[in-house]
N, C-alpha and C positions, 0 to 999 in steps of 0.2 A: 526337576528336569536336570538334568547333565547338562552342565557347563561345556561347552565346545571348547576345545582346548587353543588357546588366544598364541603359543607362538608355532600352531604348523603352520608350517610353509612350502611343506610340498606339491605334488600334485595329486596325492593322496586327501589331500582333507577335505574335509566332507565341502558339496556343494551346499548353496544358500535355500535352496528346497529340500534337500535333505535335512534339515539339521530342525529343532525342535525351535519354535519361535511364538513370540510374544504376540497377542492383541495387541496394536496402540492404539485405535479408535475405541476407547470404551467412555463410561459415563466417568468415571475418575481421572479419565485423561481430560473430557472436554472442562472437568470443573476445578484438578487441582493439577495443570501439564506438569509442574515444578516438582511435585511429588513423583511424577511417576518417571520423567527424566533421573532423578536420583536414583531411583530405584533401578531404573534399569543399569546404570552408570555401577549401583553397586554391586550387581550382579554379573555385568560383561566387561565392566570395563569400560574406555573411550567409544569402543562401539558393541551394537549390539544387535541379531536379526529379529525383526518383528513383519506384523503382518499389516498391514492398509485396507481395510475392507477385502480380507482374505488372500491381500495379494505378498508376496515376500518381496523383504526388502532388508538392508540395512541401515539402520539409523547411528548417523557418526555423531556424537557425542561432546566430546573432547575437543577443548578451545585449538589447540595444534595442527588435531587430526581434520574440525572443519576449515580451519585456514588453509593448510594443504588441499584439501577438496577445491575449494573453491577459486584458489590462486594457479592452478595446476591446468590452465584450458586445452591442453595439448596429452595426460592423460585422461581425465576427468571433462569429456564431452556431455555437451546439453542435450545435443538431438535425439529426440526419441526412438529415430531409424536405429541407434545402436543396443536399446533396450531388448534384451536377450526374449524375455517373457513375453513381451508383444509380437516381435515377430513370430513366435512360436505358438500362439493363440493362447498365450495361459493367462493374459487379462480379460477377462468377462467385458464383453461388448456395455454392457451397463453399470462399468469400474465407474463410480461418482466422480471422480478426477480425470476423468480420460478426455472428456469434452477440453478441457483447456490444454493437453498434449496432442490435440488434432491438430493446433494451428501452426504456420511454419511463420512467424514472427521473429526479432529479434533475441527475445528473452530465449530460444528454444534453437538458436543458432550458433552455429560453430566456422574455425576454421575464416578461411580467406571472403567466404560469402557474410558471416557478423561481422569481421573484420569493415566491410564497405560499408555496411548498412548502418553500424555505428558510428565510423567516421563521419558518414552524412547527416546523422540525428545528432552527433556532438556539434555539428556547425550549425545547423537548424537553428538550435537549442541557446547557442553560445550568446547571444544579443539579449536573452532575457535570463542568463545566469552572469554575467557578466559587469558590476555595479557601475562600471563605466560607461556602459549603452545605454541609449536613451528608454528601449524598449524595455530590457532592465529596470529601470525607475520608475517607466508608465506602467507595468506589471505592478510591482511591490503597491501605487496607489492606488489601481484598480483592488486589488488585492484587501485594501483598507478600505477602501469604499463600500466591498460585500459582505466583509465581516460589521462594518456597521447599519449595515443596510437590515443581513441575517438578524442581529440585535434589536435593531429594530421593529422587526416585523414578528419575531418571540416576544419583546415585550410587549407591544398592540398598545401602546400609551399608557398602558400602567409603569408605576413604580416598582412594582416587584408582581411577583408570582412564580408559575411551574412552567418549566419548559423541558423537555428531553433532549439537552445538548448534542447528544448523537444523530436523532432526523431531523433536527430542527435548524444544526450548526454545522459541528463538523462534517457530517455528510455532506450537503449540497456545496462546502463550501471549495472543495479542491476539483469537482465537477462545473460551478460556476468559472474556477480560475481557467479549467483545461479546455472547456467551449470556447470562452473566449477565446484562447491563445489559438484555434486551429483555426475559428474563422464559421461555425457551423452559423446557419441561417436560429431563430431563436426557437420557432416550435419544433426543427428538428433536433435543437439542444436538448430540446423535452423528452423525446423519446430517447434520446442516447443516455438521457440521467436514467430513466428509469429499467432499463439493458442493463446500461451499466450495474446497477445495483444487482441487478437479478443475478449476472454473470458472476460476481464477486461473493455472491451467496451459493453458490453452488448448488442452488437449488432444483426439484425435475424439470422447471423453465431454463436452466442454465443454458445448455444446449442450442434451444430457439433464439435468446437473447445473444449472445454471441452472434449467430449466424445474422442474424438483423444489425447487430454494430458492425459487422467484415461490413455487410453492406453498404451501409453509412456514411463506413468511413472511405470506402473504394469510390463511394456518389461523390462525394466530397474530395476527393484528390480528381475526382474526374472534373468537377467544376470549377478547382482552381486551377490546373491546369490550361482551361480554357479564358479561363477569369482570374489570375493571381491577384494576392491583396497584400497584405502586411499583417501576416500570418504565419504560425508554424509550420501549416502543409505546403504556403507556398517556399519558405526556405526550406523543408527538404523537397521538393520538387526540385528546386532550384539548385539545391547542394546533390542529388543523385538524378540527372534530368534519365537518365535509360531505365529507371524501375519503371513499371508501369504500372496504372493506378491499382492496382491490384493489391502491388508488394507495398504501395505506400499508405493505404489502407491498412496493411496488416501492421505497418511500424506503429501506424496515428495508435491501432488497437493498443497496442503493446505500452502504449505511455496511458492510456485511461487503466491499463491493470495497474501500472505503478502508482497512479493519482489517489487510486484506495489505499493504499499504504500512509498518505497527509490526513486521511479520517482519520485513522486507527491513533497516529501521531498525538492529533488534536485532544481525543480521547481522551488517551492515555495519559499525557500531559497533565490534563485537569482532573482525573480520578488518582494520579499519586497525590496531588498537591491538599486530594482533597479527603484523601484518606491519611493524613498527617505523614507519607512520609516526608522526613526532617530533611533530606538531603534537598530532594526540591523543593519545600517550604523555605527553607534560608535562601536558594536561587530564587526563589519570587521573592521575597523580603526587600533582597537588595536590588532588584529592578533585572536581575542575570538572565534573559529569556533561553541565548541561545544555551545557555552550561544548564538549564531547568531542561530543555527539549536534547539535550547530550544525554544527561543524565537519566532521565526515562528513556531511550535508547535501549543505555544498561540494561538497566532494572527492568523494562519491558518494552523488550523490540516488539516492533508490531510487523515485519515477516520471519516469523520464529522459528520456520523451515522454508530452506530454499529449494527450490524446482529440483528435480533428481539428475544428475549425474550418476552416467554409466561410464566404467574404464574399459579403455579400447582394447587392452592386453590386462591377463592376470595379474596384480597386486598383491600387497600389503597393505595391510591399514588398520593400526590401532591392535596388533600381532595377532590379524584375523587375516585369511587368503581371501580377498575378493575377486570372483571369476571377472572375464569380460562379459560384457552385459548385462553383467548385475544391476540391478536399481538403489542407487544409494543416494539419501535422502539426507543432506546434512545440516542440524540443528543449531539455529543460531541462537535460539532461548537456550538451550543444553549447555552451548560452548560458553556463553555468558553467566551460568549459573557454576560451569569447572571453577573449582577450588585454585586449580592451579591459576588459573584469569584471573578471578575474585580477590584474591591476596595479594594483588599488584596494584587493586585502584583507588586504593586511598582515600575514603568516605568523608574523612576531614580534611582533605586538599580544598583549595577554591577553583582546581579548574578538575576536571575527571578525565578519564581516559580517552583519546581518539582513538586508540588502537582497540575498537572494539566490532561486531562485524555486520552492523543494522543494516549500512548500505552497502554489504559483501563486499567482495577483495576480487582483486586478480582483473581478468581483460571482462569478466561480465558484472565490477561494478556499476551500481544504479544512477545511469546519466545523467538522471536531472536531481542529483542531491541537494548542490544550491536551491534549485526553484522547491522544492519538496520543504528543504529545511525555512527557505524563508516565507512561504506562505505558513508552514506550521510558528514559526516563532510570530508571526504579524498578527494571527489570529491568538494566538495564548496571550501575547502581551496586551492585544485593545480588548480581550474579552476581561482581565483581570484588573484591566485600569479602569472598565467602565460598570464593571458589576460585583458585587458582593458572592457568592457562590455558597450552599449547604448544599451539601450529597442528601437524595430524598430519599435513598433506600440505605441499610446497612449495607457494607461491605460486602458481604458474603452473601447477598441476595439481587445485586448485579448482573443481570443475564450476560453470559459470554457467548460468541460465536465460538464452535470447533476449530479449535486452536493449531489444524494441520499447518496452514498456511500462514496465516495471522494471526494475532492475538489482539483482539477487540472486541468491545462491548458492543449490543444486540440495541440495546438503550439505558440512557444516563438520565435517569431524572433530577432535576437538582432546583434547588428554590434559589431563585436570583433577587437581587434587589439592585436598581438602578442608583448611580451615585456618579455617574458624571455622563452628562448628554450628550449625543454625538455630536465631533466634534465637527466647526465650521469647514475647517480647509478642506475635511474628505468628502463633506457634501456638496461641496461647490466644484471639487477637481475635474468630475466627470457626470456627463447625463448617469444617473439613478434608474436603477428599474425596482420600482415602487410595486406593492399587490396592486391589481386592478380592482378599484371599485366594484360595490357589490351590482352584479348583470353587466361587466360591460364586457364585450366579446372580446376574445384571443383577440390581440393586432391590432385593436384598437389606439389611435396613436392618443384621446385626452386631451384635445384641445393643441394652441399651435406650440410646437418644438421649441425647445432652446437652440442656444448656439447653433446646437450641433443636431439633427436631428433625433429627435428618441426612438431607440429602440422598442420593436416594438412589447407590448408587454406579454407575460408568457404564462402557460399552465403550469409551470415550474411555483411560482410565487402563489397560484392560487391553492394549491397543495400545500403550499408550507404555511401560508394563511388558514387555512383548513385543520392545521394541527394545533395551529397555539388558542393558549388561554384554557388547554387542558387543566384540570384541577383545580383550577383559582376560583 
């Protein structure tokens, strides 16, 4: 194929449907991304057009070229109204990714209207990323309360055995922290975990699931509005009282999409450490959680492509002419794999790069980076102090999800061995929500309450009671 010639700049040069382009969606993308980012890199350059389930696009490349993208909110808009191809009908009503470009949330907003909606979710937000609030510090113990609880209920009283760290761990574990913080009643947490999932797998339920979480979450801003608590929904109620449940629905949705990103983290964490690479093995050595969850960052972000930006006016970029309305797709696995990035981060430093682009740059960095980072470090550091870990598949027989949007594992099998009990203060901090006894109903409260009254117990734990003791 003919290379497009990378410095026209007129208004001659061919458009992004003209010009000859690449699959990305193949089986070599979903199984070696890192290969076929170089490849394309060798062949175009910082960036290069490809296709998404037939539809064109540009994929930017180049550590520089996605920092620009992403820092640029003023040319480089989120909203899909500006997507040249969809207005025009040229994305197939049945595009696999289209369902998550329907919703008009934060992540897909622009301009003076993100501008409020963020202001309101960064004060929301600020009492449980903030190490000086109290909710802050009652977070991080709830927080260690589920990771030992998760622990517990994989290991089922044995010493050791098989567990799938992926459904059995880091999954439900950023779904347990994100229920709680909004305040949902507990069997409706149930159905939001299991949405949640579907939506994030993009599977032909995605569509259904979504429209069931808007709803959810719209029921639930509607009832704290009437009933506020000491809740996420009700401080952004409280920080934007004129959205109406609707819009505040759509934000609560927009932080359950990011909460998948603390699975992927979790993950990925414990398959570097446990496929020997050495950078993180010496950060777990010396006890380093947060420079161990940095450093896989690097090495593998877990959202590897960010949501598409279209430029409002014709462009430059990477000395290719990008029209307005183009769909340009910028790679944060790509730009972390640029040679020019790579030769700056120093693999035998003790501390690694912050300048890298996991929680993106510019006005649409990922708000709750704190809550994100410190549930992922809380969960790697009590899962490694309290268990022994062997990976139970080779390497390269790992299922991966399709690596468009993240990069995470499908399931982690791994042989655990217990080595230190949970510990006293997290079991005593707060009411436990324990599996239910075998036959005892949803809501069941088990006899009389502690302190505080218990929660009640949920379908959530009898599914994950349901999965362990695989293998053993």
């Amino acid at each position: 194929m003919e290379r497009p010639d990378p410095h026209a700049q007129d208004s001659a040069a061919p458009r992004l449907e003209a010009l000859a382009t690449e699959p990305l969606m193949t089986r070599e993308f979903d199984q070696r991304p890192a290969v076929v980012y170089e490849r394309l890199r060798n062949r175009y350059g910082p960036v290069a057009p490809v296709t998404v389930h037939g539809v064109p696009m540009w994929l930017v490349l180049g550590y520089q070229e996605v920092f620009s993208v992403l820092r640029d909110d003023q040319l480089w808009r989120k909203d899909p109204a500006n997507w040249r191809a969809l207005r025009e009908g040229r994305v197939p009503p049945d595009w696999p990714m289209l369902p998550g470009y329907q919703v008009s949330h934060l992540l897909l907003k622009d301009g003076e209207d993100r501008a409020a909606v963020r202001a309101a979710l960064d004060a929301a937000l600020r009492p449980y990323q903030d190490p000086g609030q109290p909710q802050a510090a009652e977070l991080e113990t709830a927080v260690a309360r589920h990771v030992d609880e998760l622990i517990t209920v994989f290991a089922d009283g044995s010493g050791s055995g098989w567990v799938d760290l992926c459904a059995q761990f880091s999954r439900p574990l950023p779904l347990l922290v994100i229920n709680q913080m909004f305040g949902f009643p507990v069997e409706q947490g149930d159905d939001v975990f299991m949405d949640a999932w579907r939506m994030v797998d993009s599977g032909p339920d995605a569509a259904a699931a979504i429209e069931r979480l808007l709803a959810a979450t719209t029921q639930l801003a509607r009832h704290k509005k009437e009933h506020p608590g000491d809740d996420l929904t009700t401080r952004l109620i409280e920080a934007a009282p004129s959205l109406p449940p609707e819009q505040i629905g759509l934000e609560l949705y927009s932080v359950l999409v990011i909460s998948d990103q603390i699975n992927h983290a979790i993950a990925n964490s414990v398959l570097e450490v446990l496929t020997a690479n050495p950078q993180a093995r010496a950060s777990l050595s010396v006890g380093t959680y947060h420079e161990l969850v940095n450093r896989v960052l690097i090495a593998s972000p877990t959202w590897t492509n960010g949501t598409h930006r279209y430029p409002v006016t014709d462009t430059v970029l990477g000395g290719y002419r990008i029209a307005a309305g183009d769909a340009v797709l910028p790679s944060i696995a790509a730009a972390h794999a640029d040679p020019e990035f790579r030769k700056g981060l120093g693999d035998d430093a003790v501390a690694s790069s912050r300048g890298h682009l996991a929680w993106g740059a510019g006005a649409h960095r990922c708000p709750a980076q704190e809550l994100a980072e410190m549930v992922t470090v809380t969960a790697i550091s009590r899962l490694f102090d309290r268990c022994d870990l062997e990976l139970g598949l080779p390497p390269d027989q790992i299922p991966w999800r399709s690596p468009y949007y993240v990069k995470g594992v499908k399931a982690l099998p791994v042989r655990f061995r217990i080595r230190q009990p949970e510990r006293p203060a997290a079991a005593a901090a707060a009411p436990a929500y324990p599996p239910p006894a075998a036959g005892e109903a949803p809501g069941a409260a088990g006899g009389a309450p502690p302190r505080a009254a218990r929660p009640p117990r949920s379908r959530l734990w009898r599914f994950l009671a349901g999965l362990r003791g695989g293998g053993r």
